[in-house]
C-alpha positions as CSV (number, residue, x, y, z in Angstrom):
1,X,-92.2,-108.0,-191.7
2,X,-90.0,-104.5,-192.2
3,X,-91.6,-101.3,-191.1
4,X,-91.1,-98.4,-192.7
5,X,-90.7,-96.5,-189.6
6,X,-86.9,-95.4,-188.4
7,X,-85.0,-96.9,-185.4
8,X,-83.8,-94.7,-182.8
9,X,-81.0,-94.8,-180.0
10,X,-81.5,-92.5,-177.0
11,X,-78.2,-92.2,-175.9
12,X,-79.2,-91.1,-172.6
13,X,-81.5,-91.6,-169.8
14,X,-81.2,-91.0,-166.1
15,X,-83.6,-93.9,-165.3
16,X,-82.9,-94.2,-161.9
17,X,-83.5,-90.5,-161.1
18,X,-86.2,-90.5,-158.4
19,X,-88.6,-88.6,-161.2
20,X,-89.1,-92.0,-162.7
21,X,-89.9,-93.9,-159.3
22,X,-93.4,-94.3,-159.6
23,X,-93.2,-96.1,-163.3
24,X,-89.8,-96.8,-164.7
25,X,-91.1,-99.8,-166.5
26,X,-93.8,-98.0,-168.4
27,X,-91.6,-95.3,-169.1
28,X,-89.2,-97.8,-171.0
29,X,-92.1,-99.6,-172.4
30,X,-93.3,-96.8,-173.8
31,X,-90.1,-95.6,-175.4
32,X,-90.3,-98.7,-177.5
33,X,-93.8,-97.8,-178.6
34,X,-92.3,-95.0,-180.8
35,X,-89.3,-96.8,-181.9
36,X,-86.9,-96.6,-179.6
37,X,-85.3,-99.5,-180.0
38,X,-81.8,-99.0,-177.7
39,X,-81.7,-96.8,-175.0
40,X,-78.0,-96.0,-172.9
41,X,-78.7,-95.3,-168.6
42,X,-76.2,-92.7,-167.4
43,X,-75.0,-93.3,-164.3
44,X,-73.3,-91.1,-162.1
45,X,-71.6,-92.9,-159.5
46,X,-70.6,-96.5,-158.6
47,X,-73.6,-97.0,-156.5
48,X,-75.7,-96.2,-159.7
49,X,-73.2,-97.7,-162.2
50,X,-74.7,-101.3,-160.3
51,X,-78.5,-100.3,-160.4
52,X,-78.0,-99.6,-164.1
53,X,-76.2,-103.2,-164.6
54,X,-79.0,-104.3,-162.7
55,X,-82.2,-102.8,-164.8
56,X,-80.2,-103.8,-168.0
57,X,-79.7,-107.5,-167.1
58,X,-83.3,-107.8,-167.1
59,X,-84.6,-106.2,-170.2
60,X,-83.4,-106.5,-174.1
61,X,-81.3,-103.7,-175.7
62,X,-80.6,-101.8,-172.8
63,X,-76.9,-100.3,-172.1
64,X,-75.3,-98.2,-169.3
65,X,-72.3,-96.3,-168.4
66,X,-70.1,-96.6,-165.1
67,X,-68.2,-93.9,-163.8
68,X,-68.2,-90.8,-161.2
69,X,-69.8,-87.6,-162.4
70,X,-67.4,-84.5,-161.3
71,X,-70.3,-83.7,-158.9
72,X,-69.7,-86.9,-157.2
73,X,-65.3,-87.0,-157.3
74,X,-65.1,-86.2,-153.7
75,X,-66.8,-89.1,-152.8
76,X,-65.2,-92.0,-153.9
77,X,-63.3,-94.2,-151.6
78,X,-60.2,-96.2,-151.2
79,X,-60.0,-99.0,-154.4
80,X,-62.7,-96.8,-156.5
81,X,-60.6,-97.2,-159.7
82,X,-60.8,-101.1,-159.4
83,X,-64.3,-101.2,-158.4
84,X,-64.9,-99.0,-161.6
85,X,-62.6,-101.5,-163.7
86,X,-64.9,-104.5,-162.7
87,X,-67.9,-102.6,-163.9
88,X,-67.0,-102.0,-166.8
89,X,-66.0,-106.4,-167.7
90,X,-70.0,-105.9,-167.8
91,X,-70.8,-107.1,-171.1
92,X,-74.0,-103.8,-170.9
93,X,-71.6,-101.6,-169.9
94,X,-70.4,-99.8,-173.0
95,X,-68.8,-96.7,-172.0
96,X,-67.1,-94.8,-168.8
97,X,-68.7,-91.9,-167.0
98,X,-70.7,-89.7,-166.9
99,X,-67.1,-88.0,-166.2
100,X,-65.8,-84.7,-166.9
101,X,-65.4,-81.1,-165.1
102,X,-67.8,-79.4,-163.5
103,X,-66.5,-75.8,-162.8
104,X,-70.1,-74.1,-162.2
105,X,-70.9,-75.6,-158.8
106,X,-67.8,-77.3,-157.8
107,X,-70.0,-79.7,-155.5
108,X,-66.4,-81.2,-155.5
109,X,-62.9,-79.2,-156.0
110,X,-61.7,-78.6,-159.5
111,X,-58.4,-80.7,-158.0
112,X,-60.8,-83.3,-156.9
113,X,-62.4,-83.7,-160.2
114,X,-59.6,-83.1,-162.1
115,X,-58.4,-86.0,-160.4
116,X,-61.1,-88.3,-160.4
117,X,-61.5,-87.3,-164.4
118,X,-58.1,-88.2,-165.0
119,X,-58.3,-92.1,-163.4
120,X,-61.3,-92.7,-165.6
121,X,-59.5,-91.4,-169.0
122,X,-56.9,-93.5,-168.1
123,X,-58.9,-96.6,-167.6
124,X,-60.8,-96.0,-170.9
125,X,-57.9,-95.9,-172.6
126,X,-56.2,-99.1,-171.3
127,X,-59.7,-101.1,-171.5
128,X,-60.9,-99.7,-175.0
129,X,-64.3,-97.9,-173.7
130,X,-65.8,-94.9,-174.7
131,X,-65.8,-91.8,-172.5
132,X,-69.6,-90.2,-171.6
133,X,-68.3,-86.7,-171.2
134,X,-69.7,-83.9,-168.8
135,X,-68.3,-80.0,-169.2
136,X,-69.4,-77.1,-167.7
137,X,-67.2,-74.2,-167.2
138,X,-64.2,-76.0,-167.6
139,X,-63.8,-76.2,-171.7
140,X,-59.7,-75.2,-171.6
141,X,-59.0,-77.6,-168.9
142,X,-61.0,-80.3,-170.2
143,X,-59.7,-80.6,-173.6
144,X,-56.1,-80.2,-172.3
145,X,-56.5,-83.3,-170.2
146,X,-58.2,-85.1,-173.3
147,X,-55.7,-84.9,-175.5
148,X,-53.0,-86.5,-173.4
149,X,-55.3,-89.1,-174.6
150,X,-55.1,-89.1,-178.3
151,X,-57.6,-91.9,-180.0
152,X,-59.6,-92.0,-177.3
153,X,-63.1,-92.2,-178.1
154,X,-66.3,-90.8,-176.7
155,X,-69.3,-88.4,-176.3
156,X,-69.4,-84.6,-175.5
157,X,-73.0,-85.3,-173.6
158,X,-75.5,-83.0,-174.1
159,X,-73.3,-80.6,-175.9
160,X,-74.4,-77.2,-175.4
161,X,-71.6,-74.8,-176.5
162,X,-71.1,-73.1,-179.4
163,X,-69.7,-73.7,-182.9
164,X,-65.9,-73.0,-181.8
165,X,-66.2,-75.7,-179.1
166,X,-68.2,-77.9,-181.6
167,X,-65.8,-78.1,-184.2
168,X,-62.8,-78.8,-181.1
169,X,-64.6,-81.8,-179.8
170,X,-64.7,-82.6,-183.8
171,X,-60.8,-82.4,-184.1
172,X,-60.4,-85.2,-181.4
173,X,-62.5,-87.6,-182.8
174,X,-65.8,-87.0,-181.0
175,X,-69.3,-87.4,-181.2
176,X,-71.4,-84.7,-180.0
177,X,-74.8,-85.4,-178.1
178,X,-77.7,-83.6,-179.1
179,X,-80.5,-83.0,-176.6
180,X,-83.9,-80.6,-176.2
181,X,-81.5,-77.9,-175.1
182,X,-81.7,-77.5,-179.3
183,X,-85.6,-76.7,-178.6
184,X,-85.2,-73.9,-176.0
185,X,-84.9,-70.5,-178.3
186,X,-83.5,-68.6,-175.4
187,X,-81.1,-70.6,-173.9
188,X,-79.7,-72.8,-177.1
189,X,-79.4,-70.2,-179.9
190,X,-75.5,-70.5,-179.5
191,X,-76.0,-74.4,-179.7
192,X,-78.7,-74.1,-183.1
193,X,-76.0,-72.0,-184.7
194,X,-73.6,-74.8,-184.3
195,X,-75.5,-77.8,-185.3
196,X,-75.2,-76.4,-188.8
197,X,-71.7,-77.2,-188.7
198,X,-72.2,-81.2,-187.4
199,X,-72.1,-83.7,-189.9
200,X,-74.4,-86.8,-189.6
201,X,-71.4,-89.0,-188.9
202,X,-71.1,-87.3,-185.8
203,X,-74.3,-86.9,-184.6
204,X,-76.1,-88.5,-181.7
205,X,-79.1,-88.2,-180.1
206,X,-79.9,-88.2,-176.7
207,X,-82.9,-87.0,-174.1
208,X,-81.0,-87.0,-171.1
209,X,-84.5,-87.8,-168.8
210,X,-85.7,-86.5,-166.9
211,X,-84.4,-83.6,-167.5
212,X,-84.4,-80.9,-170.8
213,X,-88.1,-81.2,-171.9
214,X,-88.2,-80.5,-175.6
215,X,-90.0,-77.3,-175.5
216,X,-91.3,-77.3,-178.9
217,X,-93.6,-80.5,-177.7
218,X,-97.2,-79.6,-177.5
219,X,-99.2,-79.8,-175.9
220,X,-96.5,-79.7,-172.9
221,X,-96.8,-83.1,-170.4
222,X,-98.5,-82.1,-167.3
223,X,-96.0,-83.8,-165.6
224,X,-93.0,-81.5,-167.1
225,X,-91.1,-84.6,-167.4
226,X,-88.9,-85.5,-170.4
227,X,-88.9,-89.0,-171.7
228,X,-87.3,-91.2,-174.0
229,X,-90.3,-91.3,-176.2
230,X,-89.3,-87.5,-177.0
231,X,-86.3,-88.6,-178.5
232,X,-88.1,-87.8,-181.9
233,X,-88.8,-84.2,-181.1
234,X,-85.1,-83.6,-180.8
235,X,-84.8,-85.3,-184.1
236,X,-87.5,-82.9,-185.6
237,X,-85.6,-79.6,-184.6
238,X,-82.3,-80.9,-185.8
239,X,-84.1,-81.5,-189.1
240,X,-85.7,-78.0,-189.1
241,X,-82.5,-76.6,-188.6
242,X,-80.3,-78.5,-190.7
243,X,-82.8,-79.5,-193.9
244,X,-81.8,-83.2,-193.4
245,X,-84.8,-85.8,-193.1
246,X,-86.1,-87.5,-190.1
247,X,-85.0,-91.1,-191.8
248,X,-81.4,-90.0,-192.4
249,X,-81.1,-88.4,-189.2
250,X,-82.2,-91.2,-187.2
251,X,-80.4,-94.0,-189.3
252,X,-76.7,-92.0,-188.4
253,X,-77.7,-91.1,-185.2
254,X,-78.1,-94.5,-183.9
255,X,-75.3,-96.1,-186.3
256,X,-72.8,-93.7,-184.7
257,X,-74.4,-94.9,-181.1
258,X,-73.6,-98.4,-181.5
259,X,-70.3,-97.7,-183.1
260,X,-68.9,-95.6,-180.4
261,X,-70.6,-97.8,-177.7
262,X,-69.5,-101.3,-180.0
263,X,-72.7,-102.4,-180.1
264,X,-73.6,-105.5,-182.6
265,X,-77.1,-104.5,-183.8
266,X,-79.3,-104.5,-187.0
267,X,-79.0,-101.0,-188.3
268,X,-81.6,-100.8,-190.7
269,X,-85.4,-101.1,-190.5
270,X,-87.2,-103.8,-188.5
């Protein structure tokens, strides 16, 4: 029997962040209460890259990354680059990172990450995965280094830049991931300016829980947690923005997920 409510993709969850120790399960169980049918775990090292494999294994129409997060380049060790390569002959593992530059804390050099982000373009582009790209300070730099990769395919992660960078990540080929950062007036005004310029065929959505708590849900969680099950709110400020319905924003959203991710799946309504 088809319902007449719309499938959505959450392009990204930190599952294994120790916010969701206490009830992991319930939180993805409840995620599919609403409709979340897929769901993507972000993983930020190796180490994590393997609990994600893990948690997928066991439950239907879940997918993860493997990578190194820039926060994280100074810590690989001798052989990372083929340890990451066999991670990703994972048939859940659809994409490489979370990788990128991270410029505002520089928990590792820039010449460490730039390093480290430079491997893991490299072995997208020979095995054919999507990148799960992280910027922060580092915009020049990190589309310099992309485009030595021309085709390459991927996700600017919970884009929060402006229209100028929007419409750059456009001109390679990119999606752009949308998360509550679109529901904070003062800190995303730059980012609700720019969503007027991203066509549907681009967009995806994405929570990035824990973290970025839609503030226009109310009332507010006690808990101050986000969750995938607040993937809709996102949704509902993108529409108030950009006049398109809830139905036509979630049917692109999540056909452009499991494009970019290769994903076989029914698109359409259950």
């Amino acid at each position: 029997m088809k319902s007449n409510m719309p499938l959505w993709f959450d392009a990204g969850i930190n599952l294994f962040s120790d916010r969701f120790n206490s009830d992991r399960d319930d939180v993805v169980r409840q995620a599919r209460d609403v409709h979340i049918k897929e769901m993507l775990l972000i993983s930020s090292d190796l180490a994590e890259s393997q609990l994600n494999i893990q948690y997928c294994s066991n439950v239907p129409s879940l997918y993860c990354t493997a990578g190194v997060h820039p926060h994280q380049a100074a810590g690989v060790s001798a052989g990372w680059v083929a340890d990451l390569e066999s991670l990703l002959q994972d048939p859940h593992v659809v994409a490489v990172g979370e990788c990128g530059l991270d410029f505002n804390r520089n928990f590792s050099t820039p010449e460490q990450q730039i390093e480290v982000f430079e491997a893991q373009l490299a072995v997208a582009t020979r095995l054919n995965k999507a990148v799960y790209l992280h910027e922060r300070d580092a915009f020049p730099i990190q589309i310099s280094l992309l485009k030595n990769h021309p085709g390459l395919s991927g996700i600017a992660h919970c884009f929060t830049g402006d229209s100028s960078q929007l419409k750059t990540y456009l001109d390679l080929g990119l999606y752009i991931g949308i998360t509550g950062w679109l529901c904070d007036t003062k800190r995303g005004q730059s980012l609700m300016d720019a969503v007027r310029y991203l066509p549907l065929d681009r967009l995806i959505l994405e929570t990035d829980a824990p973290f970025l708590l839609p503030k226009t849900i109310a009332p507010k969680p006690k808990s101050s947690r986000n969750e995938p099950a607040y993937l809709p709110a996102v949704a509902a400020q993108f529409a108030h923005i950009t006049g398109h319905s809830l139905d036509n924003i979630a049917l692109h959203s999540r056909r452009n997920s499991l494009t970019l991710f290769q994903i076989t799946a029914d698109e359409h309504y259950l």
